[in-house]
C-alpha positions in Angstrom: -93.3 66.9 -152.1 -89.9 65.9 -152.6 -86.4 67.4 -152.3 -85.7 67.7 -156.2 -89.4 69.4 -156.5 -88.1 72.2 -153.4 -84.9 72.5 -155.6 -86.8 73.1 -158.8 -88.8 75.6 -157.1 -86.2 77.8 -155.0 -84.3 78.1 -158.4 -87.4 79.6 -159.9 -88.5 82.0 -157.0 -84.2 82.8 -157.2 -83.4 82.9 -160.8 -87.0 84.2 -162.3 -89.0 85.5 -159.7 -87.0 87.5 -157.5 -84.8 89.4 -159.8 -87.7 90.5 -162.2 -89.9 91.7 -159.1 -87.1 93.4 -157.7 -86.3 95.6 -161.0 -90.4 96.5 -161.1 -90.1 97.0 -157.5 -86.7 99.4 -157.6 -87.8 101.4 -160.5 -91.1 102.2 -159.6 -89.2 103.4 -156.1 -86.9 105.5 -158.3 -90.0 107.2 -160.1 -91.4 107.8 -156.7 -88.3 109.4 -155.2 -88.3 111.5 -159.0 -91.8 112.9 -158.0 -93.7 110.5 -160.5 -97.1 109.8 -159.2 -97.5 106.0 -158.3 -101.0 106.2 -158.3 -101.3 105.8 -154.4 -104.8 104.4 -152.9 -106.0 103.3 -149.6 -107.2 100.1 -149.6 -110.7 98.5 -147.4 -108.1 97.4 -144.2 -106.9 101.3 -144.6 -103.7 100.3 -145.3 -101.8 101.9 -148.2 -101.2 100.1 -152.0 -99.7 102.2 -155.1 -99.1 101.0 -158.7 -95.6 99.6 -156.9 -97.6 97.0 -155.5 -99.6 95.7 -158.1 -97.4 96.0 -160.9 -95.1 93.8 -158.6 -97.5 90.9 -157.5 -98.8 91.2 -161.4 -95.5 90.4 -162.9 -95.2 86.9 -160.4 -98.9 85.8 -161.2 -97.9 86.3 -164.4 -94.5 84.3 -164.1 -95.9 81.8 -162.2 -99.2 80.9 -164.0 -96.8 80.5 -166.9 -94.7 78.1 -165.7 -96.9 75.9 -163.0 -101.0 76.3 -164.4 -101.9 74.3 -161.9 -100.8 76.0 -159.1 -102.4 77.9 -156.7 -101.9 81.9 -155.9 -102.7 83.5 -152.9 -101.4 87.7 -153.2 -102.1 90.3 -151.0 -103.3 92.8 -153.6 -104.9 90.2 -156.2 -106.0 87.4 -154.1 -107.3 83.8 -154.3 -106.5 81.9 -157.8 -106.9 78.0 -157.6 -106.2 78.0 -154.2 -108.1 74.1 -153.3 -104.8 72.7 -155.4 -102.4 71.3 -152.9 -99.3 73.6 -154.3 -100.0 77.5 -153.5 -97.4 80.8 -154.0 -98.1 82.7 -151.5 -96.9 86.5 -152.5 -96.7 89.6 -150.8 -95.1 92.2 -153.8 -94.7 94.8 -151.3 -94.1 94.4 -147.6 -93.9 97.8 -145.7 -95.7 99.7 -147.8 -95.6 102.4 -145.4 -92.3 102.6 -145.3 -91.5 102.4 -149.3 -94.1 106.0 -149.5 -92.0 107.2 -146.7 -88.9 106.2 -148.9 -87.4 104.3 -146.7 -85.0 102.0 -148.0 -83.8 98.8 -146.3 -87.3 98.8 -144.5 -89.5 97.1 -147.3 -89.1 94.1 -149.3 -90.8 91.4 -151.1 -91.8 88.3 -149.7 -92.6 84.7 -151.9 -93.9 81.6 -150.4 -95.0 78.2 -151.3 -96.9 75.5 -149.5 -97.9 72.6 -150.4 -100.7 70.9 -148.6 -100.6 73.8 -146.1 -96.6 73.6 -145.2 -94.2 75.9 -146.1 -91.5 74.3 -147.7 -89.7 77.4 -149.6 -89.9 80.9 -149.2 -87.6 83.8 -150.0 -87.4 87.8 -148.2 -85.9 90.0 -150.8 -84.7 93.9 -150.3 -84.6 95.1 -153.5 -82.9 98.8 -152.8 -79.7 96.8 -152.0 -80.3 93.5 -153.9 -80.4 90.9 -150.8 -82.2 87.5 -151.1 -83.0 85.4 -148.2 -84.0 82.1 -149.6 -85.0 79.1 -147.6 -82.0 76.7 -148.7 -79.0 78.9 -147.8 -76.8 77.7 -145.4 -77.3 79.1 -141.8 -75.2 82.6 -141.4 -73.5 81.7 -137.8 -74.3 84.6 -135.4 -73.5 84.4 -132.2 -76.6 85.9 -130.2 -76.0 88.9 -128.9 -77.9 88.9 -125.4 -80.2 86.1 -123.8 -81.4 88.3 -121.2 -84.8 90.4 -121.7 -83.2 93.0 -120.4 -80.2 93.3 -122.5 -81.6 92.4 -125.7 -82.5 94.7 -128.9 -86.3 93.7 -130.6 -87.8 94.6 -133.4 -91.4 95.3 -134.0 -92.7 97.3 -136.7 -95.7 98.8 -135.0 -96.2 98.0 -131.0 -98.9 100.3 -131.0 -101.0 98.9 -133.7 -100.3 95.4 -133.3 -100.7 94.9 -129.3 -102.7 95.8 -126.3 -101.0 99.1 -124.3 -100.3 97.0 -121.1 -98.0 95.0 -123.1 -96.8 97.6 -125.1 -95.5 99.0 -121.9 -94.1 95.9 -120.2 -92.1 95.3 -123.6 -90.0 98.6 -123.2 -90.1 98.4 -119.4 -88.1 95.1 -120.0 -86.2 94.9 -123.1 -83.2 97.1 -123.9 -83.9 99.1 -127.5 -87.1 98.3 -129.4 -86.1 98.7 -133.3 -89.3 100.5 -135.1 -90.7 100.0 -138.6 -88.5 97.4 -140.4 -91.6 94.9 -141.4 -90.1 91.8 -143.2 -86.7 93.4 -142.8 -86.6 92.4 -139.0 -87.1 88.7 -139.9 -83.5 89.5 -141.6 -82.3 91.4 -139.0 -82.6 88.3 -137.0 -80.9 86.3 -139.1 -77.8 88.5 -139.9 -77.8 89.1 -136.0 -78.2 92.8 -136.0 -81.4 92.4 -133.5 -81.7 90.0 -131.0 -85.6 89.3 -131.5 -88.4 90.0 -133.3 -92.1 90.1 -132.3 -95.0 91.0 -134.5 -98.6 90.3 -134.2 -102.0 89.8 -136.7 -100.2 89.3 -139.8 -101.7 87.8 -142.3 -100.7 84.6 -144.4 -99.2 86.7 -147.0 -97.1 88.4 -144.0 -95.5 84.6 -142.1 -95.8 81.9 -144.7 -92.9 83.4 -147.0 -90.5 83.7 -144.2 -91.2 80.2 -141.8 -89.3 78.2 -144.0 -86.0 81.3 -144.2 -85.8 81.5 -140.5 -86.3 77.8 -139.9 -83.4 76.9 -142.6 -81.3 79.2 -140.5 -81.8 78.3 -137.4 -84.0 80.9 -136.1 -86.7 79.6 -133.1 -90.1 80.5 -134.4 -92.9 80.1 -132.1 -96.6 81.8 -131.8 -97.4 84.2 -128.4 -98.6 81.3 -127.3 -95.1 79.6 -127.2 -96.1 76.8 -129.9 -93.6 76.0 -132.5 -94.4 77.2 -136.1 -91.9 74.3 -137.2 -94.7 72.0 -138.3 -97.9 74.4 -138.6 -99.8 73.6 -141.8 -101.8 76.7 -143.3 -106.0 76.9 -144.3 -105.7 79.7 -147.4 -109.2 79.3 -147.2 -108.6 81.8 -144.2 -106.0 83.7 -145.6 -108.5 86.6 -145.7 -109.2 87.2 -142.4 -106.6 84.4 -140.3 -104.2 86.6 -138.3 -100.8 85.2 -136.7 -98.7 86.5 -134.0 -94.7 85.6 -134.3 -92.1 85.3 -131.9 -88.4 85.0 -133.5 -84.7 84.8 -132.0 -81.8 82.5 -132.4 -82.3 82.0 -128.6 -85.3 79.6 -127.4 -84.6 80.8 -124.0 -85.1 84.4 -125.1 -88.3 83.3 -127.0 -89.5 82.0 -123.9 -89.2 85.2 -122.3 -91.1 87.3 -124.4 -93.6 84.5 -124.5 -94.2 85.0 -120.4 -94.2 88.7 -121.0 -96.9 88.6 -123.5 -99.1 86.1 -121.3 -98.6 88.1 -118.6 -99.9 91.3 -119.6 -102.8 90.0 -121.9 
């Protein structure tokens, strides 16, 4: 898919996209902080979804099936829609959930992703409480990383606890300076703007990594699985997306990726 085609695209999920999922998004958090009842239910996976969700991912099928029929949709709350064409938005309406019931602002946001063929070639992270957009064709913000070191360094992970064995769990605050709690897609932009040195989150789903890839890669973030393989070129089955879950290593520092990489395999 060419160059013009990614161009086309970003200036839809920018100009179209975004802004009108942000204003669902904001005002259904404004009725929530009012005391309006968002109509709040747990889903299967026991993880929470409210009107604020659906409403959101309803509004970008809608947007989207409008102006590309022919495209694929995967959405957390909604779903596979014509996902065997090559092109597929992948869209999260609501990422930290948790933390928008909890009104947190600044700790939830929305996340919209394309692939084509099973490459993410444009994705966008959006806070809507203070109107930020991360898109994938920015130019880099040039932050100078704050530590190299383990030891020195600030991660984020939303939720050790849930997301990795308690040996490891251990070994990460043993060794790393301040772990930063509960910022879900918001870390990936913490990275970026510099605030934390690393962030490291495990079994998230496709809706949860495809959006972002190609917003850390454009900026120069390193991006690599616990493994230590290199998300640069992975291509994505959305046949899976269901049940496929992904671990995710990211710093502006490959030697600081490498680190937490040997920390994870060493306490797995």
């Amino acid at each position: 898919m060419g160059e013009v085609c990614n161009i086309e695209y970003l200036n839809f999920i920018e100009t179209t996209l975004i802004p009108q999922a942000n204003e669902c998004l904001y005002t259904f958090y404004q009725k929530y902080c009012d005391g309006v009842n968002i109509n709040i239910e747990t889903k299967s996976d026991n993880s929470p979804a409210s009107l604020a969700d659906r409403e959101t991912e309803k509004i970008l099928r809608d947007l989207i099936m409008k102006q590309y029929p022919d495209h694929g949709i995967w959405g957390e709350e909604f779903g596979a829609y014509k996902i065997d064409n090559d092109t597929i938005w992948i869209l999260d309406p609501l990422d930290g959930t948790l933390e928008f019931l909890a009104k947190k602002p600044s700790c939830f946001g929305i996340l919209i992703g394309l692939l084509h063929q099973g490459k993410a070639i444009a994705g966008a992270i959006a806070d809507p409480i203070n109107n930020n957009v991360f898109l994938s064709n920015q130019p880099p913000i040039t932050k100078q990383i704050k530590s190299t070191m383990l030891s020195d360094s600030i991660v984020a992970c939303t939720n050790p606890d849930s997301m990795f064995e308690s040996c490891f769990v251990q070994a990460l605050k043993d060794n790393v300076k301040t772990i930063t709690l509960a910022l879900n897609c918001m870390g990936f932009t913490s990275v970026i703007k510099g605030s934390v040195d690393a962030i490291i989150e495990n079994r998230l789903r496709l809706h949860d990594i495809a959006p972002v890839l190609p917003v850390l890669i454009n900026a120069g973030i390193t991006v690599l699985d616990l493994e230590g393989n290199n998300y640069t070129n992975i291509r994505f089955d959305v046949s899976q997306a269901a049940t496929q879950k992904y671990g995710v290593i990211a710093t502006r520092s490959p030697d600081l990726a490498n680190q937490i990489v040997s920390l994870y395999q060493e306490n797995t």
